[in-house]
N, C-alpha and C positions, 0 to 999 in steps of 0.2 A: 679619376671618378670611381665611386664605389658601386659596383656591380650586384654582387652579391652578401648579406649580411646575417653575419647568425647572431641571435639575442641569446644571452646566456642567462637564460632565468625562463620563468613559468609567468602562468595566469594571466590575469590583465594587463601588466606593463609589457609582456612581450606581443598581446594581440594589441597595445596601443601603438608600439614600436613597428609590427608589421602593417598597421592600417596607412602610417605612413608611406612606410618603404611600397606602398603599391600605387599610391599618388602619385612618387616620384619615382616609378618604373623600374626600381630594385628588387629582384628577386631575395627570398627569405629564407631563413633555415632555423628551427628549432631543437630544440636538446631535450630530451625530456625523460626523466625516472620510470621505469616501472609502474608506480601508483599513478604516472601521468600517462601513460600507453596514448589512450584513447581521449586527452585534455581539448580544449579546447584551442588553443595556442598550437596545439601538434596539429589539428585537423585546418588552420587557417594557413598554417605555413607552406610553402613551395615544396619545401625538404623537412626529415627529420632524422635527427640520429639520436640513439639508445644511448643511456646510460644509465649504468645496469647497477641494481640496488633502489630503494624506495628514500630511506635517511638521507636530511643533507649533504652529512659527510661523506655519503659513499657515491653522490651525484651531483647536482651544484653545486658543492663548496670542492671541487676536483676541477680545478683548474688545468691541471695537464689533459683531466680528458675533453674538457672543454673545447682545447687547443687542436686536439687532435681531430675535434667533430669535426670543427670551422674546416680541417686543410682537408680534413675526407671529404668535404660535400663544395669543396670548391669553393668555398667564403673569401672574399677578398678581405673581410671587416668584421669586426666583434663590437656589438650592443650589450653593457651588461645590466641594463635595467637599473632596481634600485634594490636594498636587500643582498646575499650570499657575498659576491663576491666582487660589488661594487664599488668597493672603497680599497681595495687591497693593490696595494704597488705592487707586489709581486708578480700577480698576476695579470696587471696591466702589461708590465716588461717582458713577460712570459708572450705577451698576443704579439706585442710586436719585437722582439726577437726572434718570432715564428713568420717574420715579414708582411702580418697583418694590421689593420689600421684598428687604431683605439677609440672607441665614440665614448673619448673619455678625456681627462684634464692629464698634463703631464704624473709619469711616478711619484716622480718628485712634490708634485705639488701634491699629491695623495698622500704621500708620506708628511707633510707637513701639516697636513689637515686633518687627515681624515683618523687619524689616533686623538683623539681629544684632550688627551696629557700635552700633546705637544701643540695644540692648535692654542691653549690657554698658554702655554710659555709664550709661543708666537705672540699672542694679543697681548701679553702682558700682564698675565694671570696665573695664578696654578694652584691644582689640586690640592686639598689637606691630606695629611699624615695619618690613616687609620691609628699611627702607635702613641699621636700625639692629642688626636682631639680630646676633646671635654665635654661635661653638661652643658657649660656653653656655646656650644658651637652646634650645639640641637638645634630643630632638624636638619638631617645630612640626606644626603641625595647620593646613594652610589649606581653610576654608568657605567656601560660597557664602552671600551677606550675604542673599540673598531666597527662599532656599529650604531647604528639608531631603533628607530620604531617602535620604541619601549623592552626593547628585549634586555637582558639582565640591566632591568634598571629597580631598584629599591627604596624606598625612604625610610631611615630610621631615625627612629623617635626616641629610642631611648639606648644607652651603652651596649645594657645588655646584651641585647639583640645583632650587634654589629657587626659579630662573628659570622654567626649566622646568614645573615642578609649579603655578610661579602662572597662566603663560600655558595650560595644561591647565585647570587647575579655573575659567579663567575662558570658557573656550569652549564647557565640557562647562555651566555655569549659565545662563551667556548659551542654549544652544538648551532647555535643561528649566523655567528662570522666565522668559525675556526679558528679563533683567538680568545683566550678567557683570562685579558687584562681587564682593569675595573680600576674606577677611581673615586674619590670623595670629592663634593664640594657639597657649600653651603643649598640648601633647600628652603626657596624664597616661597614664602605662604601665600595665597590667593596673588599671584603674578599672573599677566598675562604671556602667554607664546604667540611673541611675534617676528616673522623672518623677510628676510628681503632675496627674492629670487637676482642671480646675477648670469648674464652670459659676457660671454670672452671669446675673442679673437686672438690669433697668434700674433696680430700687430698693434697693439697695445691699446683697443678697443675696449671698453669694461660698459657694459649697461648693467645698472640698476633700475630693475621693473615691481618698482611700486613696494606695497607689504602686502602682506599675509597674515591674518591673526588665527593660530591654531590652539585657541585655548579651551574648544572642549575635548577633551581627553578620560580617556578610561585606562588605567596600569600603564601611564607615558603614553600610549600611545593616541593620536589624534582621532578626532572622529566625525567634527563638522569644524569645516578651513572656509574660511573668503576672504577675498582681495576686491578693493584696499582693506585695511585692520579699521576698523569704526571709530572715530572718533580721536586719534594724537593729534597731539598740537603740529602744526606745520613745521616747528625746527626739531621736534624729535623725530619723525621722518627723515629731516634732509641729513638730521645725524647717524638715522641709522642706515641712510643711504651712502654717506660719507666712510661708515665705517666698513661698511659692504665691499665695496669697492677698495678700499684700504687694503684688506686683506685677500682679496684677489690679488691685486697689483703686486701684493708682498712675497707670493708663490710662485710669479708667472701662469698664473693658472690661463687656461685657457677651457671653452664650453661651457656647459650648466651648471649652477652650482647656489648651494642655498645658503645663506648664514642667517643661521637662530641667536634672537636676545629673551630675555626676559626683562619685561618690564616690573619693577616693583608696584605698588598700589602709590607709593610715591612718584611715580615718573621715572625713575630712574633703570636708564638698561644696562644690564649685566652682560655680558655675551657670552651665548652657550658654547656651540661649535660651528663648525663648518661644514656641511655634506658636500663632499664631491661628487654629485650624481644627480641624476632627475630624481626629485620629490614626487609622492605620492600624489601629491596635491596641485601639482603642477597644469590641470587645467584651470582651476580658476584665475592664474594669470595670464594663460592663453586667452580666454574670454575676454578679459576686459583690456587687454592690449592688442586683441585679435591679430595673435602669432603661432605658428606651431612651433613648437621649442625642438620637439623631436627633428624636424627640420632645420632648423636652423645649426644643432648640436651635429649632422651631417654635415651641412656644407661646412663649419668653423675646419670640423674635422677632413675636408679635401682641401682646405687652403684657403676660403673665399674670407672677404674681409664684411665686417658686419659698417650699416652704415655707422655714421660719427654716433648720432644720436636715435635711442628707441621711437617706434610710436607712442603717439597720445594714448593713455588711457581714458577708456568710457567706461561708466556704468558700475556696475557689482556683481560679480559672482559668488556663490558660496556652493560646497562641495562638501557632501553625505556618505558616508561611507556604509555600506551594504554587509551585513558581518551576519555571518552562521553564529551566532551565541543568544544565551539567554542572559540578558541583564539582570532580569530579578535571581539568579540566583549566581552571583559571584561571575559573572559573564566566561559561564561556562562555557568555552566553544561546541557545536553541535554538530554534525555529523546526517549523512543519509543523502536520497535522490532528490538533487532540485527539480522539482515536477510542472515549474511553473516560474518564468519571469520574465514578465512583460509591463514595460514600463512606458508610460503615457509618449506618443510622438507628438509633442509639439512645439513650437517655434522658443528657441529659448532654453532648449533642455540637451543635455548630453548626457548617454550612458558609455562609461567603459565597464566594461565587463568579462572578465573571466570566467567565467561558466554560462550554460546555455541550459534550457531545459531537457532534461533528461540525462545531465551530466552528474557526476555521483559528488561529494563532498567530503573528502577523509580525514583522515589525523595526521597527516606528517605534514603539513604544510599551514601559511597563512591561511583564519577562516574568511578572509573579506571574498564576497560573491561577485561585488562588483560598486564603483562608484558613480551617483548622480550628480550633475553639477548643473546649475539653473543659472542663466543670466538675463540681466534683467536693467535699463535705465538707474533704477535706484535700488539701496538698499533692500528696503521693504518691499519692493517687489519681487523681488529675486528671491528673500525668503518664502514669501506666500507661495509663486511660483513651484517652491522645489516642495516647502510643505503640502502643497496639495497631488503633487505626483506622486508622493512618495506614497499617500493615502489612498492614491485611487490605482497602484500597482499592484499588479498581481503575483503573488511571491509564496508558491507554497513548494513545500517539504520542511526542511529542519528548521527548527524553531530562528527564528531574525530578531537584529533589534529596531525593525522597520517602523512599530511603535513608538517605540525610544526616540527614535530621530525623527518623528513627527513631532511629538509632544514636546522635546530641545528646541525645534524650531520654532515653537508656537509660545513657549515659554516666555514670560514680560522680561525675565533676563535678558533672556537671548534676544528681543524683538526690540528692547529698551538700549542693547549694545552693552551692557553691564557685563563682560565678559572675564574671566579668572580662570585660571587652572583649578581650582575649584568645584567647579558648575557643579560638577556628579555626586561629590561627595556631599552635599549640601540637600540635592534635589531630587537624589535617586530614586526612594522610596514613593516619593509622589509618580517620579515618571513613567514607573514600574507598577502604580495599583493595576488592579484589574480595570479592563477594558470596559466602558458603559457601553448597552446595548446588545451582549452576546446573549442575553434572553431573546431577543429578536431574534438572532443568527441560527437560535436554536431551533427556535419556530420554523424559520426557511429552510434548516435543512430537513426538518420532518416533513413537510410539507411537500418537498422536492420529491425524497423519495418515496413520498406516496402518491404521487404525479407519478413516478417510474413504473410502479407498480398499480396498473388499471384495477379498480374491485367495483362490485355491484353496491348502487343506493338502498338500503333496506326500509322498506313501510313500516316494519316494526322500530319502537326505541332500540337501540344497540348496544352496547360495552364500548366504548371509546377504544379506539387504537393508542398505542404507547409505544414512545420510541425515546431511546435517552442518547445524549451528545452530550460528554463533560461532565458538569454538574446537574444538567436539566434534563428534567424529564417533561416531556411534550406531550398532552391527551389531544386527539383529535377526531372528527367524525366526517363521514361522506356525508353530501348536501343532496337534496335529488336532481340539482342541475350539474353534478358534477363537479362542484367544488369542496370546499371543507369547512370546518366549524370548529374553533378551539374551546375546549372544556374549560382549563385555566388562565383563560389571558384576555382579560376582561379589555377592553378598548382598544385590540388588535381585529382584526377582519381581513380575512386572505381575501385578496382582489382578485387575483388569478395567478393560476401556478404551473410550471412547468418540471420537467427534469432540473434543468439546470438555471431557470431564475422565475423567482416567486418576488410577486411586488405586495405588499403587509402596507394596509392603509395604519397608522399609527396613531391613536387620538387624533383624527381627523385629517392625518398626512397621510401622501400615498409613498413609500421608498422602496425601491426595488434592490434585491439580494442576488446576487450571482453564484450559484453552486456547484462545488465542484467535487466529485469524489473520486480521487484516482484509485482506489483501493488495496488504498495503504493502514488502514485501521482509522483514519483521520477524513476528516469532509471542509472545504474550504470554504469558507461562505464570505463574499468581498461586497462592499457597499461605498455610493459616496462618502459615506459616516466615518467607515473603516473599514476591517478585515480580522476574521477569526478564523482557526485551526482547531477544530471540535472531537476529541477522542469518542470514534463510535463504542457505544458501550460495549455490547456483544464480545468486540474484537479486541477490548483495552484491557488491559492485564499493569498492575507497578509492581514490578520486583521488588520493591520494599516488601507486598504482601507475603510474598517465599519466602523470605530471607529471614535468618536468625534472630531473633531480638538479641540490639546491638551489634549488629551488623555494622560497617561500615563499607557504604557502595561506591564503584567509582561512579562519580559524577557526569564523566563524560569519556568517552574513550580514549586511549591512550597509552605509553611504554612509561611502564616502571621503572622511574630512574633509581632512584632507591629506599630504602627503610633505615627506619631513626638506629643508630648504634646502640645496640646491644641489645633488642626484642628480637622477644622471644616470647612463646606462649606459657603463662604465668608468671608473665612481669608487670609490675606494677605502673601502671601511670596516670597522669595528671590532667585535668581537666585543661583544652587547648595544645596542649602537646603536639607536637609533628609526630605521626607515625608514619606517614608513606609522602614520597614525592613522586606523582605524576607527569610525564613531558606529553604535553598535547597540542598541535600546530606551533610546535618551534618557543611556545610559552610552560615555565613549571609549574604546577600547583598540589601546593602542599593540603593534605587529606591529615586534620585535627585529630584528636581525640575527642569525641562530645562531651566526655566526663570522669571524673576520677574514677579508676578500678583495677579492673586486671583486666589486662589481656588475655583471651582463653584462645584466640586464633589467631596464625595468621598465615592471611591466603597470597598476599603478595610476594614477588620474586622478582628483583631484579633484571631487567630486559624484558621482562616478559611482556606482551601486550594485552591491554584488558578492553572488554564491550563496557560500553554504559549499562553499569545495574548490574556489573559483576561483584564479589565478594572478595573486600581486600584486606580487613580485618572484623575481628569482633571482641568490643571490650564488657565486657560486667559490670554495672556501674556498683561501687563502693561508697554507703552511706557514709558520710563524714566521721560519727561517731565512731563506726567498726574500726573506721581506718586507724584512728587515732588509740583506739583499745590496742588494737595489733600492734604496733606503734611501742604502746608503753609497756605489753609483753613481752617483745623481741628486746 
């Protein structure tokens, strides 16, 4: 019986993994980096042991010191979550030649699977030859061989680029598994992603629990998952339950484990790989089979035999993931104090959650904040469900794509079941406009904080008060009963207002605003409708303003991985060009040239780490003509 367990990871999967372990009266132990000190995962845990350095490589993906933590704090067992060092045999064999238990599938079966070169031999596939392919064989899809989650994963579209794209997706693997193998296969166009969760017993037990259709996705990775997948025919199910199972049976696999197909727009499935480990995603088929898998991947792991056959499944779950980024602009990850997150309690709903309010959010790590998962009798319930909590949550500090995932769920695609790896690239711009109604938001919060601030009614006419949030600017006036009067907003009427929530009758509705100002230069203002994040003027400053003409700023924080070969200041380059690569939460992003010219700066350095809105180069842009004079000069 397992006593004691240390989970070898951060954030949400190790507070999902100890929420269990205190159900079933297992004491806990956590591992955590420097930039994790004070994590949330470190403050739920029983125990914590350091390991020292902030980067992956210098702290979860160190399997010896892993090893070391468990046998310091008395672990009889190792959880390694999903992510660093989930998939890696080595370090599976590493736990237990240290005579501790593995809450995990044999080495062996890791090694058979969890390289994706060798999972497609197994199934009776394999990768193409970067030295061989052609125009034909566009588009290509390069993965990383020892991991998931979208990390060095690629598509390229044209030859050219393939160089490029390989040596990218092998840098951005190499720092998120400690492996920087990479492989090609074909890249199937609007397919769907769908996988079939499997658990496994040591006696030759194998359940296949349903599907999963995870096909919206941003750069690979997932971002709204439910089970069952909407709409296959009943024999492509039972085949890819058939095949599920196949390739468990074929490793000896034992515990939780996932296998991904893609479906073509034809019907037909491909099979991607195999994870050996709990998925991200992993509650919405706890819901609808009502099982804890976390549990269950314990007891497989002390020896218990699972029954012949799973339960029934009921109902529909789908599963939203919580992410620090800004989708309108290249889903930059964001950074800063989450000040606020509170998500609706009611019958139906689960949050897992890595962070907690007043918890900070940085750069070396995944930005996901936390996931909601809604269940529900039927499909369409379950979406409604989750899209109205997700609406009426309160989520403030660094910018989310909590809109995002309102408007995906609300979307005729999404609600119609039309579903494709696709969705984003098709739909983005729509699901990214501006938010209708932040003129209202505006109004409440002016209104709020002149509720904070008591003034006397004047008998004389007055100058209007002014206050700007964003793009708006607010006139308003004291009434002699103590309310207000807006100057510019004809078929609005404050009803009454407080500090913190003012109800705005709206052409003839009455809707109440919640406001919030932590004072952080920013005012939160959340409604049934929605929720906005309002830059107070005063306090708002864009570093675009300071900065050079032609500047190039980082976008989001982050460690310079490196600069294009061979610049230098007064080199020439081209409009799109790479000049710098960014690593920001375990993802790279490469920073363009906006336009042909020279280079006259540059501020970046290698290793170094930059703020958002610091200066990383600056180009001059070069009118076509001149260029080409100079050109026929030289």
């Amino acid at each position: 019986m397992i006593s004691t367990l240390l989970v070898a990871n951060r954030g949400e999967i190790a507070c999902r993994v100890f929420r269990t372990c205190r159900e079933l009266g297992i004491a806990t132990v956590a591992v955590y980096s420097d930039a994790d000190a004070s994590a949330l995962h470190v403050r739920e845990a029983d125990a914590a042991v350091r390991l020292p350095g902030a980067a992956p490589a210098d702290t979860y993906l160190r399997g010896d010191l892993i090893v070391k933590a468990a046998l310091a704090a008395g672990a009889d067992a190792v959880h390694p979550g999903y992510g660093f060092l989930s998939e890696n045999a080595e370090f599976a064999r590493a736990v237990t030649d240290a005579g501790l238990v593995w809450i995990g599938p044999p080495p062996s079966a890791i090694e058979a699977m969890a390289s994706k070169t060798r999972a497609k031999e197994l199934m009776g596939g394999a990768p193409l030859d970067p030295a061989t392919v052609t125009e034909a064989d566009l588009p290509l899809l390069v993965k990383a061989a020892a991991g998931g989650g979208g990390r060095g994963m690629r598509v390229v579209r044209a030859l050219s680029s393939l160089g490029a794209e390989l040596e990218a997706a092998r840098s951005e693997a190499a720092s998120a598994f400690g492996d920087g193998e990479v492989f090609l296969e074909p890249y199937v166009e609007h397919g769907r992603h769908v996988e079939v969760q499997v658990l496994a017993d040591a006696y030759g037990t194998v359940w296949a629990l349903g599907t999963r259709d995870c096909s919206l996705q941003r750069r690979h990775q997932k971002v709204i998952e439910e089970s069952p997948a909407p709409g296959l025919p009943t024999d492509l199910v039972a085949s890819l339950h058939e095949s599920a199972v196949t390739a468990a049976r074929a490793v000896g696999y034992r515990g939780a484990g996932t296998v991904e197909f893609l479906i073509s727009p034809e019907g037909r499935a491909h099979f991607l790989e195999m994870n050996t480990r709990l998925q991200v995603e992993h509650p919405v088929t706890e819901a609808v089979f009502g099982l804890d898998l976390v549990a269950l991947q314990l007891r497989v792991a002390e020896g218990s035999r699972l029954p012949s056959t799973p339960p029934e499944a009921r109902g529909h779950a789908v599963e939203a993931r919580l992410y620090a980024e800004d989708p309108a602009t290249g889903w930059t990850p964001q950074t800063g104090v989450l000040r606020a997150l509170d998500v609706p309690d009611v019958p139906g709903l689960r949050v897992d959650a890595g962070y907690a309010a007043g918890d900070s959010i940085g750069v070396h790590y995944d930005p996901m904040i936390a996931k909601v998962i809604a269940w529900a009798p039927t499909r369409d319930a379950a979406v409604r469900l989750l899209a109205q909590a997700l609406r009426r949550a309160r989520v403030h500090g660094p910018v989310t794509n909590r809109a995002l995932l309102v408007r995906s769920l609300e979307h005729p695609d999404f609600t119609g079941a039309r579903l494709d790896t696709g969705f984003y690239e098709r739909h983005l711009d729509a699901l990214t406009a501006p938010a209708d109604g932040e003129r209202y938001a505006a109004v409440a919060a002016a209104v709020a904080d002149a509720a904070a601030r008591p003034g006397a009614w004047r008998n004389l006419h007055s100058q209007p008060q002014v206050k700007g949030y964003g793009d708006h600017e607010v006139r308003y006036r004291r009434t002699r009963g103590g309310g207000f009067e807006l100057v510019d907003d004809p078929g609005v009427r404050v009803v009454d207002a407080r500090p913190d929530r003012v109800r705005l009758e709206i052409d003839g509705v009455v809707r109440p605003f919640d406001v919030t100002d932590h004072g952080d230069g920013y005012v939160h203002i959340d409604s049934p409708t929605g929720a906005h994040a309002l830059a107070v003027r005063p306090r708002f400053t864009d570093p675009q303003d300071r900065a050079e003409p032609g500047s190039l700023l980082a976008p989001m924080p982050g460690t310079v991985v490196r600069v294009g070969d061979g610049l230098a200041a007064g080199a020439k380059v081209t409009q799109g060009q790479p000049l710098v690569w960014l690593e920001a939460m375990k993802m790279e992003h490469r920073i363009l040239s906006p336009a042909s010219g020279i280079l006259t700066a540059l501020h970046a350095v290698p290793g170094r780490q930059v703020e958002v809105g610091a200066p990383l180069a600056v180009v001059n842009e070069v009118m076509a003509e001149a260029t080409q004079e100079e050109d026929t000069a030289s």
